[in-house]
N, C-alpha and C positions, 0 to 999 in steps of 0.2 A: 838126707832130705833133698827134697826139690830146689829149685830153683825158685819157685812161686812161692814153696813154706816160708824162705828165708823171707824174700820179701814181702810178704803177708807179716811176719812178725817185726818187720822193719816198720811198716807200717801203721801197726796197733801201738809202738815204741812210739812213733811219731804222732798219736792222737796224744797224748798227755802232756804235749807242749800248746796242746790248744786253749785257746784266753791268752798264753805267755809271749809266744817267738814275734810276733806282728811288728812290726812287716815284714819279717823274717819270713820264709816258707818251716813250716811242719819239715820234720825231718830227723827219721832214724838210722841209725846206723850199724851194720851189725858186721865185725872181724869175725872169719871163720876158719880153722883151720883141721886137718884131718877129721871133718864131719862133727867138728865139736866149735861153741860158740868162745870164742876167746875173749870177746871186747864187743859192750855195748854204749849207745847212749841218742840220744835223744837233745833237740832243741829246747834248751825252758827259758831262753830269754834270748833278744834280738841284738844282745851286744855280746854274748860267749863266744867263745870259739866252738866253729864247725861241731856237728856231732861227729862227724869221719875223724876227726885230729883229735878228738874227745875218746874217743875210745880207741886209736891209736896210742895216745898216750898210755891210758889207763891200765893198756893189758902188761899184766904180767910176762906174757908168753912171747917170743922172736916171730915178729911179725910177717918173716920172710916165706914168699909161697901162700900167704893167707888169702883170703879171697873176702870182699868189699863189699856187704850187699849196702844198698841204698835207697831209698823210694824218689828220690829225685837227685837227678846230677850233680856232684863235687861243683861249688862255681863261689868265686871270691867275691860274697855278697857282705861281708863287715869288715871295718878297720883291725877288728881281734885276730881273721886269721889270711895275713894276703901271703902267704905262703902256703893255703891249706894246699893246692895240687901240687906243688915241691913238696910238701911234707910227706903224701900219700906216696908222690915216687920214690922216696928215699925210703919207707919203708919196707919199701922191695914185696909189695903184694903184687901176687902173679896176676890177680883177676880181677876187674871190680863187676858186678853185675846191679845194671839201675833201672827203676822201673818207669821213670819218662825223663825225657831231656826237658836241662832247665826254659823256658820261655824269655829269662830275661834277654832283651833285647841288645845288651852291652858285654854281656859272655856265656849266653846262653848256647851250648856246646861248642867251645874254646876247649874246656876241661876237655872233655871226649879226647877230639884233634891230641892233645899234650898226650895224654895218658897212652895213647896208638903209639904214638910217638916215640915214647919210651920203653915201648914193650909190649904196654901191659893189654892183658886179654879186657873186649870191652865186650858186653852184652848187654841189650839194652831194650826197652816196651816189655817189659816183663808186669804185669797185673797193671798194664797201662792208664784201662779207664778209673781203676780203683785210687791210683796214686792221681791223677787228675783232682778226685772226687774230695779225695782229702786235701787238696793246696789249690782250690776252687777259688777262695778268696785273691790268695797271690798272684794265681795265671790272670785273671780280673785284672787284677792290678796293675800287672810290670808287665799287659800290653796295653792297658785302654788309658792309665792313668785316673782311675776312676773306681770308687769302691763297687765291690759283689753286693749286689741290692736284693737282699730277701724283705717280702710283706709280710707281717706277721698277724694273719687276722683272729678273732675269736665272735665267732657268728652263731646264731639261735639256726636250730633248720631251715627256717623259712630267711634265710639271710640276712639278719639284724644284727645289727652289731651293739644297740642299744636300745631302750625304749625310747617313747614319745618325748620323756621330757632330759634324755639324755644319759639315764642311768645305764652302768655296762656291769655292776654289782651284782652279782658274778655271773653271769655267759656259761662261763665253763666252769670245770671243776679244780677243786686244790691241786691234784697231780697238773694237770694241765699247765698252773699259775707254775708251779714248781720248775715244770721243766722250760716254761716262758723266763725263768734267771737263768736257767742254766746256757738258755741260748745267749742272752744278754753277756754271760760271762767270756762265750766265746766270740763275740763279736766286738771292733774295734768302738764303734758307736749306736746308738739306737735314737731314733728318729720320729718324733710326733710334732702333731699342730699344735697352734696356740689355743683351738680349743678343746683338745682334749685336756691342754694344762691348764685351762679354767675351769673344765664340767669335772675335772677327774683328782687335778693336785697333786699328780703321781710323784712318784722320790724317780723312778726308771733306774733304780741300782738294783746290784743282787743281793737278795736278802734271803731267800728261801734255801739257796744252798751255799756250797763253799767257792770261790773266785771274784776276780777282778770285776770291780764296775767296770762299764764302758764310759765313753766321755758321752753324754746327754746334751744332745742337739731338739731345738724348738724354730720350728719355720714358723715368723712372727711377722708378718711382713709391716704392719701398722705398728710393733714394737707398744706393743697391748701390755706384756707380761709384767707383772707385780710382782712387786722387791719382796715381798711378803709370802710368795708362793713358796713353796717346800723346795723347790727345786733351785731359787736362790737363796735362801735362808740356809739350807740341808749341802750349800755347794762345798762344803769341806776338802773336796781336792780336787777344787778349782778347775773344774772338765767339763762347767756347764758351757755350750755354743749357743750363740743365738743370732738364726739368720734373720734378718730384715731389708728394708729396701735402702737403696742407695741415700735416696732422701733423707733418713733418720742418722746419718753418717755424725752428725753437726752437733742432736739433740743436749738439750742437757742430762736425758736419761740414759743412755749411753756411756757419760762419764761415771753416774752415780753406779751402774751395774757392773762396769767394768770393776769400779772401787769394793763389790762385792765377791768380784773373782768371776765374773762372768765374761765369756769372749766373744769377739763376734766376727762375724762375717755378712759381707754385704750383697747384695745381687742385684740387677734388673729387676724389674716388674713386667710382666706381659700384658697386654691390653686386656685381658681379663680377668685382671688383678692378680694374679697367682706368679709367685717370686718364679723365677725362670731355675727350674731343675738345672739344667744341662751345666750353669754357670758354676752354680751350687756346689754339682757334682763335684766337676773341676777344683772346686777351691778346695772340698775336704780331701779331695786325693791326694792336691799339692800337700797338705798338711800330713801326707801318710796312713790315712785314714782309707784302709784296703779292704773294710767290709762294714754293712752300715744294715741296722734291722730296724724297718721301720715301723711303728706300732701303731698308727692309726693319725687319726681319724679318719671316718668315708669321703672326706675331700681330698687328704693327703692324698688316700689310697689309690683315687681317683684320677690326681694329677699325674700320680705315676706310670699309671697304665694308660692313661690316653696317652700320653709322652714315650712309651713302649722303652721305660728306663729299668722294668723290673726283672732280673735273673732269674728268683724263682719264688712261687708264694704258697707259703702255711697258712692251711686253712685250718682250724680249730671248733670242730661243731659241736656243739651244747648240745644234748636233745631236750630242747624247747622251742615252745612255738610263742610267738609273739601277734603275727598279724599283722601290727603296728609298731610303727619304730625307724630309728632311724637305720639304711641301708647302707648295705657292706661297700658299694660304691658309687654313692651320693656324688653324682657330679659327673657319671658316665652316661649318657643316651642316645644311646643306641636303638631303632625303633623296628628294626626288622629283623628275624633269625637264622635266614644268611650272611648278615652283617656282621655278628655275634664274631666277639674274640675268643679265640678258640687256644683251649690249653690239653696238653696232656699227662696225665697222671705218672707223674716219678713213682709216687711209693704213697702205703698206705698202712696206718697202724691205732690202735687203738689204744686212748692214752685214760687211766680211769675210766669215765664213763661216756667220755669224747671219744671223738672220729679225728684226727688228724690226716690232715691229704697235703702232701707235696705235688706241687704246679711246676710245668714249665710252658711257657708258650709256645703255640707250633708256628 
């Protein structure tokens, strides 16, 4: 086989640690020796040891002369494995082949340098944009300090995102809702306003398929939210965030929520009332919090794109028409269409009886 096959199947090894490894990077691993696979394995939690040292160990077979595929760099990113590049050279593999160097900025191709060093054969950009694509969130991360910000919207044709008096029951279709958990499951947190969690009541866990809640963050800035809501009542493992403004630091509600299991984090206010993104950002990054999906409302959505904070956006289109209703980005105005923010189409698919379209902006 190729060079590309190996790491093409390194790669699909490494999607099944998604929802788990965070802030870990994705990452598979595959020993190969006389054209046959000896030793695999795969990221499933952010405190195991390496997938490389995982399937080193594992294989039955004398490691010596094997060959290393990888989809991202050997790099001593947990306490579990700070010998994983001694371990790799001690197992006397002739080769390792990887499909993009690591980005961290504290041993991001260190590895490389060692392993030349010692020997061994390196090759390296091998299905480069594709391993990128899969550890999008991390490269995010361990440069900007700051989560991968997808919007996740669910719009009628005509661009509503709800009607008149607020209803968004149901926009799109069950497949749609279904696969809206399954991102939730992949992503560290998901992200709405305080008034979607008044008009809507949502739980924001995954319920529709199998995986991880995310932690459930609410920009609240007046610190509006009701102990009563689903989402502090339903907080069962204690992963609800609620941002507000500096000034409610003191409240007596603050204690009460905290006493529910709820967390918080505080921000600036900017003179047009709207808590200051960029600070936001910052705090949940500091918290590890390396990808964030945020689900609405058209003010949120709004705040983020005038702010140009968003990496990429799902759109999700109902085929219905409304006319009236509330818009997909309530809070954007724009009056002329050379003005217009302009994106271009990643990919497109059709989900049920919805349009899904992947954004990026140019």
């Amino acid at each position: 086989m190729l060079d590309e096959s190996y790491i093409q199947i390194a790669i699909e090894l490494a999607k099944k640690g998604k929802g788990k490894a965070s802030p870990q990077p994705l990452v598979g691993a595959i020993l190969v020796k006389n054209d046959k696979i000896i030793g695999a394995a795969y990221r499933n939690s952010p405190n195991e040891e390496s997938p490389e040292i995982i399937a080193i160990k594992g294989t039955k077979e004398n490691t010596e002369g094997a060959t290393l595929y990888t989809n991202l760099e050997p790099c001593v990113l947990s306490s579990k494995d700070p010998n994983c590049v001694e371990t790799i050279i001690q197992s006397k593999i002739k080769k390792i082949v990887v499909g993009i160097i690591n980005p961290n900025p504290s041993c991001g191709g260190s590895s490389i340098s060692k392993f030349k060093k010692a020997g061994i054969e390196i090759l390296s950009g091998i299905l480069e944009k594709d391993c990128y694509e899969l550890n999008r969130f991390y490269f995010k991360h361990c440069v900007s300090a700051i989560p991968y910000i997808t919007l996740k919207m669910s719009t009628t044709i005509d661009g509503k995102i709800a009607d008149a008096n607020g209803n968004s029951k149901w926009i799109t279709s069950v497949e749609t809702r279904s696969m809206s958990h399954e991102l939730r499951s992949e992503y560290d947190a998901v992200l709405v306003g305080y008034n979607t969690v008044k008009i809507d009541n949502p739980h924001l866990t995954v319920r529709l398929v199998e995986g991880r809640n995310p932690k459930r963050i609410v920009l609240d800035s007046d610190l509006k939210l009701s102990p009563q809501s689903d989402l502090v009542r339903k907080n069962y493992d204690r992963n609800l965030v609620i941002v507000t403004a500096k000034k409610n630091r003191d409240k007596k509600k603050v204690v009460k929520l905290k006493s529910l299991g709820a967390d918080f984090v505080f921000a600036p206010v900017r003179k047009n009332g709207n808590l200051d993104l960029s600070v936001v950002l910052k705090k949940l990054g500091e918290r590890q919090i390396s990808s964030l999906l945020v689900e609405g409302g058209g003010k949120v959505f709004s705040n983020f794109i005038y702010n140009k904070l968003e990496d990429e956006v799902l759109i999700f289109i109902g085929p219905k028409i409304l006319g009236s209703g509330i818009s997909l980005t309530d809070g954007v105005r724009i009056k002329s269409l050379p003005k217009a923010l302009k994106y271009s189409i990643k990919d497109y698919d059709k989900v049920g009886e919805d349009l899904l379209i992947r954004l990026e902006r140019r």
